[in-house]
C-alpha positions as CSV (number, residue, x, y, z in Angstrom):
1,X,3.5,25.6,-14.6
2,X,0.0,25.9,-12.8
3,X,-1.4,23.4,-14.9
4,X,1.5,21.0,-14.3
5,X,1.1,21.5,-11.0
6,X,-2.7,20.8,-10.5
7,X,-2.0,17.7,-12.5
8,X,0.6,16.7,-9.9
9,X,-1.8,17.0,-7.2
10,X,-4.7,16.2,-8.4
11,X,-2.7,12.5,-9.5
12,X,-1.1,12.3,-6.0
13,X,-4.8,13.1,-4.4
14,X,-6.5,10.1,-6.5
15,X,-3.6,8.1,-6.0
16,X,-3.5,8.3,-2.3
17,X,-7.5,7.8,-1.8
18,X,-7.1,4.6,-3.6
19,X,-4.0,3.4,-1.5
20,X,-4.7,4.3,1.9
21,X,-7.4,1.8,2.5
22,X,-7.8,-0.9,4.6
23,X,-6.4,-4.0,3.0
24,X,-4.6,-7.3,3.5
25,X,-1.0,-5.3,1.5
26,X,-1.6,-2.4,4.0
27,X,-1.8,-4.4,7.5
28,X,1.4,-6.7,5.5
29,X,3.8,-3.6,5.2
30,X,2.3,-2.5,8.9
31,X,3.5,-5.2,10.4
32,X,7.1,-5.7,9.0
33,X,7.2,-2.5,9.8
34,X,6.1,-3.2,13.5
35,X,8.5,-6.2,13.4
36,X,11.3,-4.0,10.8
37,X,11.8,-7.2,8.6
38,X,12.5,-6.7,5.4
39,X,11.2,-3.0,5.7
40,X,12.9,-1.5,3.1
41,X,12.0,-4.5,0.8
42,X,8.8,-5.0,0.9
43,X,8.3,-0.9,0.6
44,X,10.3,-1.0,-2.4
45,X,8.2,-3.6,-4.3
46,X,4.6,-1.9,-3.3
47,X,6.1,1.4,-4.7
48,X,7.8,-0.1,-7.9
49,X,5.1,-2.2,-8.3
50,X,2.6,0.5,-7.9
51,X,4.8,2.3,-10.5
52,X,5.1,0.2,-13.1
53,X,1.3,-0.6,-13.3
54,X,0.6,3.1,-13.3
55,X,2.8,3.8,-16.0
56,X,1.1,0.8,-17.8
57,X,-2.2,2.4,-17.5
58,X,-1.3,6.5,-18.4
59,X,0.2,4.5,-21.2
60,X,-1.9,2.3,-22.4
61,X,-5.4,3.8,-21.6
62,X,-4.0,6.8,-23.0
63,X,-2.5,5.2,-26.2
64,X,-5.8,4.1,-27.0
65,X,-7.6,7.5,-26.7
66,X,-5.6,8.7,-28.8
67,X,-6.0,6.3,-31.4
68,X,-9.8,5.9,-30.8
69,X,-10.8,9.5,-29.2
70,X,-14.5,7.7,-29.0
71,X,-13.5,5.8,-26.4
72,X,-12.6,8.2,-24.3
73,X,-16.3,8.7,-23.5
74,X,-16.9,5.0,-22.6
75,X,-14.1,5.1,-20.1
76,X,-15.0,8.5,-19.0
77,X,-18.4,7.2,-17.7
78,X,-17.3,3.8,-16.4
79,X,-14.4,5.4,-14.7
80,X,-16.8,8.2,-13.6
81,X,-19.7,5.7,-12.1
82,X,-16.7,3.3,-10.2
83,X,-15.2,5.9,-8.8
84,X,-18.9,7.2,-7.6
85,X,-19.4,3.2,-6.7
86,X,-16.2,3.3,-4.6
87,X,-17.2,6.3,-3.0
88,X,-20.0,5.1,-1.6
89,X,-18.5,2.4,-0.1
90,X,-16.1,4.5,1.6
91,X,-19.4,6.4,3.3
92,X,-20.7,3.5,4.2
93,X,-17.5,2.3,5.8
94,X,-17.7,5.8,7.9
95,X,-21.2,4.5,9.6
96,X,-19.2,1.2,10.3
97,X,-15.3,2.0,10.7
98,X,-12.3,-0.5,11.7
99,X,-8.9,-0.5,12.6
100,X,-6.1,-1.9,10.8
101,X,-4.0,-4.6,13.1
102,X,-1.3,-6.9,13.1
103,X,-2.1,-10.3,14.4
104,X,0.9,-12.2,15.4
105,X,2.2,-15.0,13.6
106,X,5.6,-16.1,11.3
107,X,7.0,-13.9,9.0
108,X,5.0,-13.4,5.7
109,X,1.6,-13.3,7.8
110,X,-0.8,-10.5,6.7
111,X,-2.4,-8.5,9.4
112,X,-6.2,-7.9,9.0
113,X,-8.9,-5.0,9.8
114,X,-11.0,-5.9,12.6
115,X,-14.1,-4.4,14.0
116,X,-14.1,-1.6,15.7
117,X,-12.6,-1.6,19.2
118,X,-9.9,-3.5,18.3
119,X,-6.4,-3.5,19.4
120,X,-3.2,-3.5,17.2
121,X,-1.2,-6.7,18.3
122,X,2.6,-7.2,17.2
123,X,3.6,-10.1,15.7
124,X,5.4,-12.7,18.4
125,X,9.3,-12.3,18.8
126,X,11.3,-14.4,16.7
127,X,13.3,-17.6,17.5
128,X,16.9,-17.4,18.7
129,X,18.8,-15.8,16.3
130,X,16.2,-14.5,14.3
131,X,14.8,-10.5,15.0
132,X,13.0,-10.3,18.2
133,X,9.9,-8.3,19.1
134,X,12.8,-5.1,18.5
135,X,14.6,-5.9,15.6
136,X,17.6,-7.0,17.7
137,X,19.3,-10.3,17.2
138,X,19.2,-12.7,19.8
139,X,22.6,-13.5,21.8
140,X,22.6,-16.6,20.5
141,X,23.0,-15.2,16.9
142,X,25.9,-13.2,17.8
143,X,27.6,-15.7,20.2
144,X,28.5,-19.0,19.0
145,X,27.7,-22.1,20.6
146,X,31.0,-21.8,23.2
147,X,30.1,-18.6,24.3
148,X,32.8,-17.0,22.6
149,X,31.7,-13.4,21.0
150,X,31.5,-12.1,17.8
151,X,32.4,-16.4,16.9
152,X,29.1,-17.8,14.7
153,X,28.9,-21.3,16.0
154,X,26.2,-23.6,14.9
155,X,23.3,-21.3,16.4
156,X,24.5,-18.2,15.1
157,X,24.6,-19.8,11.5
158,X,21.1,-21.0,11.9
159,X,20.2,-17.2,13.1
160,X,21.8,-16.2,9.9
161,X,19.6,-18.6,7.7
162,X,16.9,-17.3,9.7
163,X,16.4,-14.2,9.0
164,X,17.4,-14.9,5.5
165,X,14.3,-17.2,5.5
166,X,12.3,-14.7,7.4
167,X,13.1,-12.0,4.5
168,X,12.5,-14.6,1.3
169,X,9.2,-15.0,2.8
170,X,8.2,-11.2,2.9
171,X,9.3,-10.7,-0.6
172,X,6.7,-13.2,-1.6
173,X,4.1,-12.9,0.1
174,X,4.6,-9.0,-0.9
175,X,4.9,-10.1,-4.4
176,X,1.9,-12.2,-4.2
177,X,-0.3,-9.8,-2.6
178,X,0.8,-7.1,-5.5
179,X,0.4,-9.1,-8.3
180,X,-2.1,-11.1,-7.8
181,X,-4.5,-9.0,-6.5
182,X,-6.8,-8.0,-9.3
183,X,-8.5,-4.8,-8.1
184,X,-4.8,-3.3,-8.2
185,X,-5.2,-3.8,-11.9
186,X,-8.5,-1.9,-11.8
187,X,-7.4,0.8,-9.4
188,X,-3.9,1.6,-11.1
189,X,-4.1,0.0,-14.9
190,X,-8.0,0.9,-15.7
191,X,-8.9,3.3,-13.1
192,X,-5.7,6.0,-12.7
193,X,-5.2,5.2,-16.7
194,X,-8.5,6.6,-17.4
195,X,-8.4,9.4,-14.9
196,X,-4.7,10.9,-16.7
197,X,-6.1,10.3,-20.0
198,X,-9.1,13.4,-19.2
199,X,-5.5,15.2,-18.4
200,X,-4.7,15.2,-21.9
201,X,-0.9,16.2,-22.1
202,X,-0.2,16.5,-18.4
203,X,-1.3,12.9,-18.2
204,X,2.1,12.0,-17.3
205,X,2.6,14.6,-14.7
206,X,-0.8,13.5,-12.9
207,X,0.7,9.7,-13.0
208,X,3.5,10.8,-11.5
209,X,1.9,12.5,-9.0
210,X,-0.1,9.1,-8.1
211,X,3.4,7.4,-7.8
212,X,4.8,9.7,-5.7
213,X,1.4,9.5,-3.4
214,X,2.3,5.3,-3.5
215,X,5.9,6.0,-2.4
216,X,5.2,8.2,0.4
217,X,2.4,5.8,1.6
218,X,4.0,2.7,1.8
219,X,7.1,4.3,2.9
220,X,5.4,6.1,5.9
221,X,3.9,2.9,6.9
222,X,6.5,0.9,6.7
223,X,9.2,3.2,8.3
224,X,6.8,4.6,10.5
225,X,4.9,1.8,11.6
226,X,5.8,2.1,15.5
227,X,4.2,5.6,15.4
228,X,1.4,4.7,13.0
229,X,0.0,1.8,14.4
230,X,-1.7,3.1,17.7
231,X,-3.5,5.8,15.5
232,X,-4.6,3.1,12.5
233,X,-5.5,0.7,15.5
234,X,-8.4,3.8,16.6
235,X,-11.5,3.3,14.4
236,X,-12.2,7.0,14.4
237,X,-9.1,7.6,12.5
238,X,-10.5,5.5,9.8
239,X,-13.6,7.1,9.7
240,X,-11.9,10.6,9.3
241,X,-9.8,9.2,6.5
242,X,-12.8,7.2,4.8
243,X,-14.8,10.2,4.7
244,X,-12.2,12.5,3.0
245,X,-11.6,9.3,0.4
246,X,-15.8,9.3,-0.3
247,X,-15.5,12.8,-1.3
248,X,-12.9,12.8,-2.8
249,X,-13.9,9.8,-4.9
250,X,-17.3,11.0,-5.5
251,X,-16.5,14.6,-7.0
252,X,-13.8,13.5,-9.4
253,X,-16.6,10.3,-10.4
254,X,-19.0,13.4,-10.9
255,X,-16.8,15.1,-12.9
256,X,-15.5,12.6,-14.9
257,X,-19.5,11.8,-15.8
258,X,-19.8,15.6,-16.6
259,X,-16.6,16.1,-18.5
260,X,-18.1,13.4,-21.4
């Protein structure tokens, strides 16, 4: 039970140091979570996405260990020296921090980090009909084009279509920024693959704990984005959160090396 649990945590630990950085997916689910389009959405694809590609490398990585036990030490020391590499990165991101915004702009935007001093910005209201700056539909959505309520006319259609519009475009660009982003390949499929496979049979469990660390991430930023925002907008809260990720990175790159 112990060792089921350590695997947990030490999978949601790794899991969460690779996530919580600053990133064009991160300031995306910050600001529709700012604007609360598509929240629930776009959280759901990071955290299924995130998922499946985990599961794809705890399988596969580990598949092939077990078939070729050989090359576990070859993974062992490139996993080892990239998570050292991305370590030191972080550190060097302490000396230098920034904040995490979200520049205003259409639906499907992405936020960006900025240097630091930096303010986080919310993206514009929308149009009639669409959400506004508080997620509340314009009048003109609700009450048609004679003023009578709760009677679409021709504006409270186009508010319809809309937001409709508004929420195709976040699944996209959500999907796009996923998928086609090819260090979430190395972080999840290579990286997190080769960090359960040293877990031997409670390679699962740590997987799962690295999914469970992707849920909670993207659904605290997402949900909580009103209350998250001012601190991921202060530089020094990235600095705290780099550091912890550099030492966390570098002992489990250390040990990896040593485990060989």
């Amino acid at each position: 039970m112990n060792s089921a649990l350590t695997a947990a945590a030490a999978g949601f630990g790794t899991g969460l140091s690779l996530i919580v950085a600053i990133g064009a997916q991160n300031a995306f689910v910050l600001r529709q979570g700012v604007r609360r389009d598509a929240v629930l959405a776009v959280v759901a694809i990071c955290a299924l996405s995130d998922a499946a590609l985990i599961a794809l490398g705890v399988g596969g990585v580990g598949a092939v260990v077990v078939a070729w036990p050989a090359v576990l030490t070859a993974v062992g020391l490139i996993g080892g020296l990239f998570l050292i590499g991305y370590g030191c990165l972080a550190a060097r991101r302490v000396l230098k921090p920034s904040a995490l915004t979200v520049e205003p702009g259409a639906a499907g935007a992405t936020g960006s980090a900025v240097p630091a001093g930096s303010a986080v910005s919310v993206g514009a209201p929308g149009s009639a009909g669409s959400a506004g700056s508080a997620g509340v539909p314009s009048v003109a959505g609700v009450v048609g084009a004679a003023g009578a309520p709760g009677v679409p006319g021709p504006s409270g259609v186009a508010g319809v279509a809309g937001r409709a519009g508004s929420r195709r475009r976040a699944v996209l660009t959500c999907l796009a920024m996923t998928w086609l982003n090819p260090h979430v390949y190395l972080d999840t499929v290579f990286l997190l693959g080769s960090i359960a496979a040293d877990r031997g049979p409670w390679r699962w469990t740590f997987g799962l704990g690295a999914m469970l660390a992707s849920l909670v991430w993207f659904a605290a930023l997402g949900f909580g984005a009103r209350l998250l925002s001012p601190l991921l907008a202060r530089p020094s809260a990235w600095r705290v959160l780099d550091a912890l990720i550099a030492v966390t990175m570098i002992v489990l790159g250390a040990t990896l090396i040593a485990g060989v």
